[in-house]
C-alpha positions as CSV (number, residue, x, y, z in Angstrom):
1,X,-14.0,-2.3,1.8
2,X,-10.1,-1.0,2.3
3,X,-11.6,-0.5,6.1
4,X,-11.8,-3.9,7.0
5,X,-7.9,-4.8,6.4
6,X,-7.2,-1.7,8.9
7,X,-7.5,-1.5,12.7
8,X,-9.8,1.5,14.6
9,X,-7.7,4.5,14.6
10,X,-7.8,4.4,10.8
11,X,-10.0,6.8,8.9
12,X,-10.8,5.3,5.3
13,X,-12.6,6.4,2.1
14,X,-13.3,4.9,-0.8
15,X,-15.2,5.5,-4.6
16,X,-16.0,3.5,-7.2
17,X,-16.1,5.6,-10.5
18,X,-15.9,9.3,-10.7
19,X,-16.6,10.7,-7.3
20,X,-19.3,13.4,-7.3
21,X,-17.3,16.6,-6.1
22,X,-13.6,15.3,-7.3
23,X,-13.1,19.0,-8.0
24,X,-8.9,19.2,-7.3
25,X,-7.7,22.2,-4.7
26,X,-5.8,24.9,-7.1
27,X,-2.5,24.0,-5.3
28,X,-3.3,20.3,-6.7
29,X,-4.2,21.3,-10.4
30,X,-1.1,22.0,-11.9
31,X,0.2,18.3,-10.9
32,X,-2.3,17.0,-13.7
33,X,-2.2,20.2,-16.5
34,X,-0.5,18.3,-18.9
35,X,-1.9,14.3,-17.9
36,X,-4.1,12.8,-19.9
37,X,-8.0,12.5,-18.8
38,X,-7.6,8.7,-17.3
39,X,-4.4,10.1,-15.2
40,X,-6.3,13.3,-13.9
41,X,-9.7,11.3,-12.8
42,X,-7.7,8.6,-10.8
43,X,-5.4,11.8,-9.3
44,X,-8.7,13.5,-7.9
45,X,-10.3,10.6,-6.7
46,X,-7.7,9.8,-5.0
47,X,-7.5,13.1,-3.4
48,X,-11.0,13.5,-3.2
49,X,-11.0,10.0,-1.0
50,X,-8.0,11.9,1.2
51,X,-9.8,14.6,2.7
52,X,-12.8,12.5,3.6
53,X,-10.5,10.1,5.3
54,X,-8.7,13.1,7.2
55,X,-12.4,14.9,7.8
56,X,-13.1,11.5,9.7
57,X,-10.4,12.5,12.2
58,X,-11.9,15.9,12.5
59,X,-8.7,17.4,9.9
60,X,-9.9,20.6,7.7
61,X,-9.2,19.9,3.8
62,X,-6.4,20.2,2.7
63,X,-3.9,19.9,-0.4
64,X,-2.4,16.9,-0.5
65,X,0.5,17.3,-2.6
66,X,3.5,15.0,-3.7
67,X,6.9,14.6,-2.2
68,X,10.1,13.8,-3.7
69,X,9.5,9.8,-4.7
70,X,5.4,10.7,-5.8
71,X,4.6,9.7,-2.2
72,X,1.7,12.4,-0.7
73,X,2.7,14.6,2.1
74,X,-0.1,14.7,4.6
75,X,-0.2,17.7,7.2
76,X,1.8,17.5,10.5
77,X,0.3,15.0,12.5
78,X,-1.5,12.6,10.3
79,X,0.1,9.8,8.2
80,X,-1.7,8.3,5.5
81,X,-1.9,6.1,2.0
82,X,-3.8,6.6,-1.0
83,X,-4.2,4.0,-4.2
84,X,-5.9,4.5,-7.1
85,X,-6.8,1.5,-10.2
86,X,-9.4,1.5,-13.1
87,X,-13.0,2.4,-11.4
88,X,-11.6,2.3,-7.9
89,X,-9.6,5.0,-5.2
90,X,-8.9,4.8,-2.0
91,X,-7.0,6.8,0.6
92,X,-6.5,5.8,4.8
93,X,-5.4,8.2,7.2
94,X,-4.5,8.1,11.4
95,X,-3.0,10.2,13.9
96,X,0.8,10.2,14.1
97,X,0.9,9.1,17.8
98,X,-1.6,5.9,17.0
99,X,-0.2,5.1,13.7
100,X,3.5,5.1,12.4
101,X,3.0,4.5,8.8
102,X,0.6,2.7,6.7
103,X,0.1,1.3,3.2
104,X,-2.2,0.0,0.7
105,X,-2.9,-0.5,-2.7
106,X,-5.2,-2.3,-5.0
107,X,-5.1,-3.8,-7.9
108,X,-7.8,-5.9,-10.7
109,X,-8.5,-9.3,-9.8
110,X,-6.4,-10.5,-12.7
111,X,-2.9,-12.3,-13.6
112,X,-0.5,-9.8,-14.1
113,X,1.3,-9.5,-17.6
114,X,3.5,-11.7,-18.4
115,X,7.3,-11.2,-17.6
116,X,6.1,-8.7,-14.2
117,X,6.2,-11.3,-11.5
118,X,10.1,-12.7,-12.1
119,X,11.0,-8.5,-12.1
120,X,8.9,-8.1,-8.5
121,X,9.5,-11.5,-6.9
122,X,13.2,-13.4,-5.8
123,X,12.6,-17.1,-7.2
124,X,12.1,-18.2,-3.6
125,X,8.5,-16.4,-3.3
126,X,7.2,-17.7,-7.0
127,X,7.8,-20.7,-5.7
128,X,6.6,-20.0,-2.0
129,X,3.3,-18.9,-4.1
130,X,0.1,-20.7,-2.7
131,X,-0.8,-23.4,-5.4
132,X,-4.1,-23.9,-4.7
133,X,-6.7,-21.3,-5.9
134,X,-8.9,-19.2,-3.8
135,X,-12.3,-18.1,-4.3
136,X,-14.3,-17.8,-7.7
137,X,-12.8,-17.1,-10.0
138,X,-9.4,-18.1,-8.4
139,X,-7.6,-15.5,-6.8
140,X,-4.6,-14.7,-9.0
141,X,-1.5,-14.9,-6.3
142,X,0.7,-13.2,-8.7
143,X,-1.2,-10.4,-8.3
144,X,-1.4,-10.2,-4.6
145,X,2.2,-10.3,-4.3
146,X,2.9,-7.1,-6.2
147,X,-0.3,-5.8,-4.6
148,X,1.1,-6.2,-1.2
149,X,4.6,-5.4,-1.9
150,X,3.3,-2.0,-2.8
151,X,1.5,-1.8,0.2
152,X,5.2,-2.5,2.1
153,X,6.9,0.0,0.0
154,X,3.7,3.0,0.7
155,X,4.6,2.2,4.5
156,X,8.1,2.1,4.2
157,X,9.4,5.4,2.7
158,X,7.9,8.0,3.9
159,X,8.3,6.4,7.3
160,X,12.3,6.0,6.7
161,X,12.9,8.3,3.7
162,X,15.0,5.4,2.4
163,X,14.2,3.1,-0.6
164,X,13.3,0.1,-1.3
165,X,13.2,-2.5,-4.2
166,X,11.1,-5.2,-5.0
167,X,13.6,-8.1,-4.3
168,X,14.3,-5.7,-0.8
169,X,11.4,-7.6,1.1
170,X,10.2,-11.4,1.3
171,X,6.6,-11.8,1.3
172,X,4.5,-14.8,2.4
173,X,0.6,-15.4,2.6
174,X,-1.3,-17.3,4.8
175,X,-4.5,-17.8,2.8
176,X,-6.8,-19.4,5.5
177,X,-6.6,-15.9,7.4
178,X,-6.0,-13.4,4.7
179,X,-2.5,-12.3,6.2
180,X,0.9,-11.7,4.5
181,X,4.3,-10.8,6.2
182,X,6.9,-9.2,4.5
183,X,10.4,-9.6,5.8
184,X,12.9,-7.1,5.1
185,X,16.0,-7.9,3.5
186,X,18.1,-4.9,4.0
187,X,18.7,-2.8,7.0
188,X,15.7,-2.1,9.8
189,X,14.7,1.1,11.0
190,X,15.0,1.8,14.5
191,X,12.2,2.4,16.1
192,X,12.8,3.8,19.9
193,X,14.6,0.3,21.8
194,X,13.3,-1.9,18.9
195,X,14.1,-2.6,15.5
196,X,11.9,-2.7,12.6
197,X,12.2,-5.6,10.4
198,X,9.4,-6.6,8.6
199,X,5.9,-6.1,8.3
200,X,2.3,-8.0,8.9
201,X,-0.2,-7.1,6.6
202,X,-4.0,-8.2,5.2
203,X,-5.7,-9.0,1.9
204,X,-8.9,-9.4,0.6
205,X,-10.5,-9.7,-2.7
206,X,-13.6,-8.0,-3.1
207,X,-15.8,-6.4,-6.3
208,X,-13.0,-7.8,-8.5
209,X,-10.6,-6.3,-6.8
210,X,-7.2,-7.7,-4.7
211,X,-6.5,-5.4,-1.4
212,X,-3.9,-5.3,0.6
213,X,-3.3,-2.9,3.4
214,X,-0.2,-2.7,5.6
215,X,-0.2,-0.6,9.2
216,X,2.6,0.2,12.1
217,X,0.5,0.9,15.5
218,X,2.9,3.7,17.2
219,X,5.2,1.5,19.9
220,X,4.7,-1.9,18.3
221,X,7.7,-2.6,15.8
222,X,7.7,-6.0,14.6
223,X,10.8,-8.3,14.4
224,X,10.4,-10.9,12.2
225,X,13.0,-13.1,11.7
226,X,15.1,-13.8,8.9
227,X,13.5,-14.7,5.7
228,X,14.5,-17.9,3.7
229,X,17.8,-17.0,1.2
230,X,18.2,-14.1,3.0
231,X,21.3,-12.2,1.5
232,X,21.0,-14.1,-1.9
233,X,18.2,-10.8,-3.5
234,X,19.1,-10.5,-6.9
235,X,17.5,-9.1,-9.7
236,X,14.7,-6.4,-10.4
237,X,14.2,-2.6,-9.8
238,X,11.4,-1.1,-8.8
């Protein structure tokens, strides 16, 4: 499914459940001794659905081990994503040269706790929230939002090593073509002669599932312009 929001040069796996060979790398092991059974099942999927994205682009297996901010560090050459929920992992991969950075996550089809959305989203995007529901059951929007603001921040850091907060980004969806933006509210990264300052993403909902998925073709920065109240970002932490 997490294909479809991506263009060619993307590799993609995905598993529902336990995969059948989710057997961790012994460089990989120790990253889970200590977590609980829940934590270690999503960990190896996740990895598992890594190196079958990479062997897609003809890349030998690999361990795919965190960097500094949890991110994974994929081998020269490659850049990548992987998300992981309840019953569902997922992890995308391209070539360096075709693909800056990507990002994706996904989430349960479902509202998120109360008190989440006003610490992930300036007043301005609750409000900017499509009213109208989508699907059956109604997609919950709430939910997208952090769902694709993830999907920003996957592409973001290890891209520009820099962080970035919830309230750093304005998102926006346009439901009739299952597309987001995300307009960054801090600083670009320079990109050759351009400047990136936002991204363009995609959703779906599928199997009870929200997806979004965020790439950077190599020499295609994006400018966006300003978003609406730009300047005015108060509030949460990621």
């Amino acid at each position: 499914m997490i294909d479809e929001l991506l263009p060619e040069p993307v590799s993609a796996a995905e598993v529902f459940g336990t995969p059948p060979a989710a057997a961790l790398l012994p460089e990989e092991e120790p990253l889970v001794a200590r977590a609980v059974a829940k934590r270690t099942r999503e960990f190896a999927a996740g990895r598992w659905c890594a190196r079958r994205a990479m062997a897609g682009l003809g890349s030998p297996p690999v361990p795919i081990l965190p960097g500094p901010r949890g991110e994974p560090r994929w081998p020269s050459g490659l850049v990548g994503a992987i998300t992981h929920c309840e019953g569902y992992a997922a992890a995308v991969v391209a070539r360096s040269t075709e693909v800056l950075a990507l990002g994706i996550d996904a989430e349960p089809a479902k509202p998120l706790p109360d008190g989440v959305l006003e610490a992930v989203a300036l007043p301005g995007e609750r409000a900017a929230l499509p009213q109208s529901p989508y699907g059956a059951p109604p997609l919950p929007w709430d939910r997208l939002l952090f769902s694709a603001k993830e999907s920003v921040y996957k592409a973001w850091f290890p891209m520009t090593r820099r962080p970035l907060e919830f309230e750093d980004a304005w998102l926006s969806f346009d439901p009739d073509h299952g597309t987001f933006t995300a307009r960054l509210l801090v600083p670009g990264w320079r990109l050759g002669d351009s400047v990136l300052t936002g991204f363009q993403g995609r959703w779906a909902v599928r199997a009870g599932l929200v997806m979004t998925a965020v790439a950077v073709p190599a020499g295609q920065a994006g400018r966006p312009g300003p978003a609406p109240g730009a300047g005015a970002a108060t509030g949460a932490t990621r």
